[in-house]
C-alpha positions in Angstrom: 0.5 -9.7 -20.9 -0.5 -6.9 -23.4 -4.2 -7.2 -22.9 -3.3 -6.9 -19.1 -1.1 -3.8 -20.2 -4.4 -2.1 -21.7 -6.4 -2.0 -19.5 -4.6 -0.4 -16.6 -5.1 2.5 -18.8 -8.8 3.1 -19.6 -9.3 5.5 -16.9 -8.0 8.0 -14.6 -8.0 9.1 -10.9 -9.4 11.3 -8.9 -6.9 13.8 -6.5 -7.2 13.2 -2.7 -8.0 16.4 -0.5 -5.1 17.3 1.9 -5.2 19.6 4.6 -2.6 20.8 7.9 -3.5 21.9 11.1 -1.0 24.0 13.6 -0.9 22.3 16.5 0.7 23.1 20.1 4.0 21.6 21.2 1.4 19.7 23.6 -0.1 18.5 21.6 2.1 17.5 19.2 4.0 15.4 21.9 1.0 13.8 22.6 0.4 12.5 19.1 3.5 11.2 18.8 3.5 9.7 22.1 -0.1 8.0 20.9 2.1 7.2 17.0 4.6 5.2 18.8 2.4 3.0 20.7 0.4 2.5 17.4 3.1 1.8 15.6 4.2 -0.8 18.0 0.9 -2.3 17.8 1.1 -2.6 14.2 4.2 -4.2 13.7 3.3 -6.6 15.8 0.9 -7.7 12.9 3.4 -10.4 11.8 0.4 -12.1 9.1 -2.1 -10.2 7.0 -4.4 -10.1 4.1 -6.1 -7.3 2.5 -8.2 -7.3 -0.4 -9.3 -3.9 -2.5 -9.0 -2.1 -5.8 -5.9 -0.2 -6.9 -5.8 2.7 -9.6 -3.1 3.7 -11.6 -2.6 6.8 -13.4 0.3 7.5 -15.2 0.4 11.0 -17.1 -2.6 11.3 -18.7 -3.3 7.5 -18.9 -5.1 5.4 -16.0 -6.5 2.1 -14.9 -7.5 -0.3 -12.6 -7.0 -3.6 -11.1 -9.0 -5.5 -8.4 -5.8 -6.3 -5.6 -5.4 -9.4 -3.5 -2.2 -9.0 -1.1 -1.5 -11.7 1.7 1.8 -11.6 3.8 3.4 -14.0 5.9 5.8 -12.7 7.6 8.2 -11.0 5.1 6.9 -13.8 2.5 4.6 -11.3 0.1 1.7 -13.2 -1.9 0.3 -10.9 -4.6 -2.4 -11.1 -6.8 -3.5 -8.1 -9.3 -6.3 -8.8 -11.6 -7.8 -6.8 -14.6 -11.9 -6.8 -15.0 -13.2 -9.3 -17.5 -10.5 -11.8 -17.0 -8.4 -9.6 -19.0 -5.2 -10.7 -17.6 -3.5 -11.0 -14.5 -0.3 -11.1 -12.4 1.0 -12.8 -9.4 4.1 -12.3 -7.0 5.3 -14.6 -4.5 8.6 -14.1 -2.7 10.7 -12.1 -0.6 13.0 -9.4 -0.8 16.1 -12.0 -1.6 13.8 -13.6 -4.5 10.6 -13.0 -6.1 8.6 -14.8 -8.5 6.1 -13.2 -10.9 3.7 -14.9 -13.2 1.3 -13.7 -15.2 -2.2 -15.2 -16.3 -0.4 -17.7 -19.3 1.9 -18.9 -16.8 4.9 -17.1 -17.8 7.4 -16.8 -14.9 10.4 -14.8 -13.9 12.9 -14.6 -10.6 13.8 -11.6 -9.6 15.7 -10.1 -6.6 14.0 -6.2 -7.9 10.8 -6.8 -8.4 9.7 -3.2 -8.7 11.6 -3.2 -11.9 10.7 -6.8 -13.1 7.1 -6.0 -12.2 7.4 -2.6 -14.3 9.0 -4.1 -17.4 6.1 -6.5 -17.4 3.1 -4.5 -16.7 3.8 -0.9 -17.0 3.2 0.1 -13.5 5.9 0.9 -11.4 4.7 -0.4 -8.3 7.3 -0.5 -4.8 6.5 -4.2 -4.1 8.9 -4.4 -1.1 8.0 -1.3 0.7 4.0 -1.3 -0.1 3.7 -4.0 2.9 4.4 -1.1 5.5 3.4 1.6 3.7 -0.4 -0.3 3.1 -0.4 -0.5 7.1 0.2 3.2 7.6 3.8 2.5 8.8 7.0 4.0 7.4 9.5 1.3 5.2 13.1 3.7 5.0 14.9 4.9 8.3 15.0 8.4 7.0 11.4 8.6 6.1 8.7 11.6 6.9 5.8 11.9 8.3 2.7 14.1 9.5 0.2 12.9 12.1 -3.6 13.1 11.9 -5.6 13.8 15.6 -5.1 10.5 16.3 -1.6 10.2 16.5 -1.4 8.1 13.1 -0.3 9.0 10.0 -1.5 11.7 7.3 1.1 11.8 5.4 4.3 10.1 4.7 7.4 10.4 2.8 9.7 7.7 2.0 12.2 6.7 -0.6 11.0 9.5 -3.4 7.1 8.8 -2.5 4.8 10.7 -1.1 1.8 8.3 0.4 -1.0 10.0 2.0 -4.0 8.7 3.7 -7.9 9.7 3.8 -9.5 6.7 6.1 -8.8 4.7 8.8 -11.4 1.8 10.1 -11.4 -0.4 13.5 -10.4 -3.5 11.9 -11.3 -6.4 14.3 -11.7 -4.5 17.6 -7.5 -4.5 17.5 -6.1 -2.0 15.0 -6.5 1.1 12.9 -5.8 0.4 9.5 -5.8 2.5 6.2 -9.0 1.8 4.1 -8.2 4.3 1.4 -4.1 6.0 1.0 -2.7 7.2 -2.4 0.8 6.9 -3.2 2.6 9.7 -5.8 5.8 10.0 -7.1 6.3 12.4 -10.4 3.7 11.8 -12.7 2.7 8.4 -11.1 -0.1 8.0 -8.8 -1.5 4.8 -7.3 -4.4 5.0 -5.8 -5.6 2.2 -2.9 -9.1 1.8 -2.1 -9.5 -1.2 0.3 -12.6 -3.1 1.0 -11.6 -5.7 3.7 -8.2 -6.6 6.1 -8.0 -10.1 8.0 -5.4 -10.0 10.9 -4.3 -13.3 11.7 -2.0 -12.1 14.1 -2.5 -8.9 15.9 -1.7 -8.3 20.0 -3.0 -5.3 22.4 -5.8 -3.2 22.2 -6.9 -0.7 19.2 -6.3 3.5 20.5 -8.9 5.7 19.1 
């Protein structure tokens, strides 16, 4: 695992622009009014796949991985995978039990796998909230959140993270999705940039 451990810090991150907008109580109902019909919509996305990079940057220290992340329903499939074949781990689970294996076929169970996944790696990563939070949706009932114009979200935050997102593309002709979202929390920053999304089940029609 140490080679792994490396190289997710050879490099750092770059800071995402942010910017706020007043807006009229009009219009404001009308985003959210357009938020909650997206939201449905995405939810119903009950099995997905998404494929990217993700940057980490801890402190000073930063890195990369190329990111492979399939879920079935609330089944999570994960694979993260250093350049060069220097290493890589896998997850595979749900939130009762999780499996995580790295690239010599080491294995442990785990019912927290953000911690498991940490003690391993380095990365403190929130496995079991990242499937909502990847789709633009919110993962704790007392999460907050800013709208863009389109009536999805900006910003977000939830459970001690702040996850805000630059891009949205038309994935399929059916849904909005993020393309690129960064996730902070103290001196940790994980940065998504995602190159594809397969929707293998997605209902109703995409709002602009």
């Amino acid at each position: 695992m140490l080679p792994f451990i490396a190289l997710l810090f050879l490099s750092g991150c770059a800071t995402l622009p942010t910017s706020t907008t007043p807006r009229s109580q009009a219009e404001q109902t009308r985003l959210e009014s357009a938020w909650h019909r997206h939201e449905a919509q995405i939810r119903n996305i009950a099995n997905w796949q998404c494929i990217g990079r993700a940057a980490v940057r801890t402190g000073i220290k930063g890195g990369s991985v190329s990111l492979d992340w399939r879920q079935t329903g609330d089944v999570t499939d994960v694979r993260l995978s250093a350049p060069l074949n220097q290493g890589s781990v896998e997850l595979l689970g749900n939130a009762a039990l999780m499996v995580i294996k790295d690239a010599e076929g080491n294995q442990r169970y785990t019912n927290d796998p953000t911690r498991t996944l940490e003690e391993l790696t380095g990365w403190q990563i929130p496995v079991l909230a990242i499937p909502d939070w990847i789709r633009g949706l919110p993962h704790g009932s007392n999460a907050r959140y800013t709208l863009d114009d389109h009536g999805r979200l900006a910003s977000l935050t939830d459970a001690g993270w702040t996850i805000s997102y630059e891009h949205y593309e038309l994935i399929d002709g059916r849904a909005y999705l993020p393309m690129r979202l960064t996730l902070e929390r103290g001196d940790i920053r994980l940065r998504l940039a995602l190159e594809q999304w397969s929707l293998s089940a997605a209902t109703g029609t995409a709002h602009p």
